[in-house]
N, C-alpha and C positions, 0 to 999 in steps of 0.2 A: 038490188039492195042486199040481198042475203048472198051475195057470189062477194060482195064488199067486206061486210060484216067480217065472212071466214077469211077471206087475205089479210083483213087488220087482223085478228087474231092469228094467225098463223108469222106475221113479222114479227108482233114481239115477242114472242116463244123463242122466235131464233135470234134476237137481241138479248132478251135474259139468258139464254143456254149461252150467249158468249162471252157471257161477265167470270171474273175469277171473282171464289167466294173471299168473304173479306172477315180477319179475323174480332170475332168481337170478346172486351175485356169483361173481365167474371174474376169469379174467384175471390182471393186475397186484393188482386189489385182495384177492386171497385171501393166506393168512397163510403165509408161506414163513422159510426159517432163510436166513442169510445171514453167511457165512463166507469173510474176503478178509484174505490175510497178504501185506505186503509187504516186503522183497523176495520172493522165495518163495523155497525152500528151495535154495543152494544155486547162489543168483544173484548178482551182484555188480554194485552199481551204485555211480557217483560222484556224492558229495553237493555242494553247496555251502552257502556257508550262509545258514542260514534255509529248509533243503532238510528234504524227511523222509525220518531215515533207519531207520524200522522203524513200522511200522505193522499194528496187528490190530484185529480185528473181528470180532462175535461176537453176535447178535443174529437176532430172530425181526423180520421187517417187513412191510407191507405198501403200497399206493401211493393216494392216494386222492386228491380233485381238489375246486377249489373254484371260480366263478365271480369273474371278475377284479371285477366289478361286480354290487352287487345288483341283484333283477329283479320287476319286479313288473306282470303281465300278466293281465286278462281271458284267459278261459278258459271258454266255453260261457257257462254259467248263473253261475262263479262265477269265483272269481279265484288264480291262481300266486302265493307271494311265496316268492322264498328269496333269502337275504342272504350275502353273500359270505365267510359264515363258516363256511357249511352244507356239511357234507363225503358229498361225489358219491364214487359207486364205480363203478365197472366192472363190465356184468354183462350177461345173456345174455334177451332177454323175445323171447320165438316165433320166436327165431332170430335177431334181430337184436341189434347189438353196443349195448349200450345206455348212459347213465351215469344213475344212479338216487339221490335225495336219502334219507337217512338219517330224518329224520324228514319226518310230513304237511305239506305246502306248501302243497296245492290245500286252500282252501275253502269250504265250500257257502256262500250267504250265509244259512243260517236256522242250520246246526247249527258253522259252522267251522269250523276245519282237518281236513281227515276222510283225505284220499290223499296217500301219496306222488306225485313227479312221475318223470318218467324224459327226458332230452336222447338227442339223436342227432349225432353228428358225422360233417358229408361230408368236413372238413380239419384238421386237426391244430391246436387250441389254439383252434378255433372250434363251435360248436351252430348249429347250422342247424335242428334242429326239436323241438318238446317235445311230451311225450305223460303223459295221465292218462288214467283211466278213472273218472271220475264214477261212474259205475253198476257194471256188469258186463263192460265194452267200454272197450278202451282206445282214446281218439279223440286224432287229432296237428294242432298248430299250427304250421304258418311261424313262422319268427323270423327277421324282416326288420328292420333288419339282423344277420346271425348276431351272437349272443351270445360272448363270448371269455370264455374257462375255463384254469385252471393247476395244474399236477399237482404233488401233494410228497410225501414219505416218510412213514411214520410207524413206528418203532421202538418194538423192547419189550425192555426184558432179559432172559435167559434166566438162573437161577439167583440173580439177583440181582445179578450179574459188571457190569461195566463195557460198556456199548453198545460203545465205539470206543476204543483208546491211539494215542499218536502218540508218537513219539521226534524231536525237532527239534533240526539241529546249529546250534547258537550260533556257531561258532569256536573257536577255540586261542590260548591264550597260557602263556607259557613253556612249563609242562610237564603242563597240563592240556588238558584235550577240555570245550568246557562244554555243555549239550546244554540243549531241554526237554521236560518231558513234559507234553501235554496227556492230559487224562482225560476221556470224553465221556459221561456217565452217564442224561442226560434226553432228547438231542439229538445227532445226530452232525452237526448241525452245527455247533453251537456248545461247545464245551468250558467243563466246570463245575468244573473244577481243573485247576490247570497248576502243576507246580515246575520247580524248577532242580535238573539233573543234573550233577556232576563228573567226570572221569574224568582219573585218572594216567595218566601215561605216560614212562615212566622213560627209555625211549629211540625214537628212528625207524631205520627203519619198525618200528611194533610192532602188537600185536593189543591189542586189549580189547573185553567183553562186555559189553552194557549192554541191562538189559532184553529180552535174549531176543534180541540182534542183534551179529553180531561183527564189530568195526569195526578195518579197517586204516588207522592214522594213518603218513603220510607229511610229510617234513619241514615243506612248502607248509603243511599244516593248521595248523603253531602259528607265532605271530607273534614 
């Protein structure tokens, strides 16, 4: 029984010794909430116009990177391709700080795309070295001259609620405040509805509430 015991331990020692390690996502590219009011509570700032003046934000994000130019490189026995479409993450393989393609890149020349690839960066917006592991063993290639890579956001709703509002001041005439709202619902960079906001104003200096932002109008603001 104990001559058993130590050959079951003894297999899978040399079963885990033959696995390649696998990289895990960290950093920027893990999934975080993201919560930004502007002004903040209790602040006061001067707008002008075409200035923003209330802004919220409300969303779950994370950061993920793409190569400025597709690549496509021999690699041992087989060959790299990822296109500049292919979204890299941020992630951690034997300790070292890594960016790892989301789907297989490398492939064999008999069976095809089979591994993913993983970059190294020695400078900021640049790969300096690429690494796969063919087998069981991750092996790394130069990239002369470094490869150039670019990082962007990527947004999710939380609730269903709106990614991003903005509040934007138009100007004043007679005795109105005219404002817009953009609404950022797919993208927070680009807004996917925007109206027009009005706001009375009976006399100066006066207060009014618009969207969650309380705006003091002074006489300068209406034309």
């Amino acid at each position: 029984m104990k001559i058993l015991t130590a050959m079951t331990v003894a297999s899978c020692g040399l079963i885990l010794a033959s696995c390649a390690a696998k990289p895990i996502v960290m950093g920027d590219s893990t999934l975080q909430q993201k919560v930004v009011s502007f002004p903040k509570q209790g602040q006061q700032v001067h707008v002008v116009v075409g200035g923003i003046v209330h802004l919220k934000a409300d969303y779950q994000n994370t950061y993920a990177y793409r190569l400025a130019s597709p690549l496509s490189i021999g690699f041992m026995l087989g060959r790299v391709t990822v296109s500049n479409q292919e979204r890299l993450s941020q992630a951690s393989l034997d300790g070292e700080a890594v960016f790892c393609t989301s789907s297989k890149v490398y492939s064999d020349p008999i069976t095809g795309p089979v591994k993913r690839a993983c970059f190294l960066s020695a400078e900021k917006g640049k790969f300096n070295n690429l690494k796969v592991a063919p087998g069981e063993v991750w092996f790394n290639k130069e990239l002369t001259p470094p490869v150039d890579y670019v990082g962007f956001e990527l947004a999710y709703s939380t609730g269903g609620k709106p990614l991003k509002r903005e509040l934007i001041f138009e100007g004043g005439q007679k005795e109105s405040l005219l404002f817009t709202e953009k609404i950022y619902e797919t993208s927070v960079e680009t807004a996917s509805r925007a109206k027009p906001l009005l706001a009375k104003v009976d006399a100066v200096p006066s207060k009014v509430t618009l969207d969650g932002a309380e705006i003091t109008c002074s006489e300068r603001d209406l034309i």
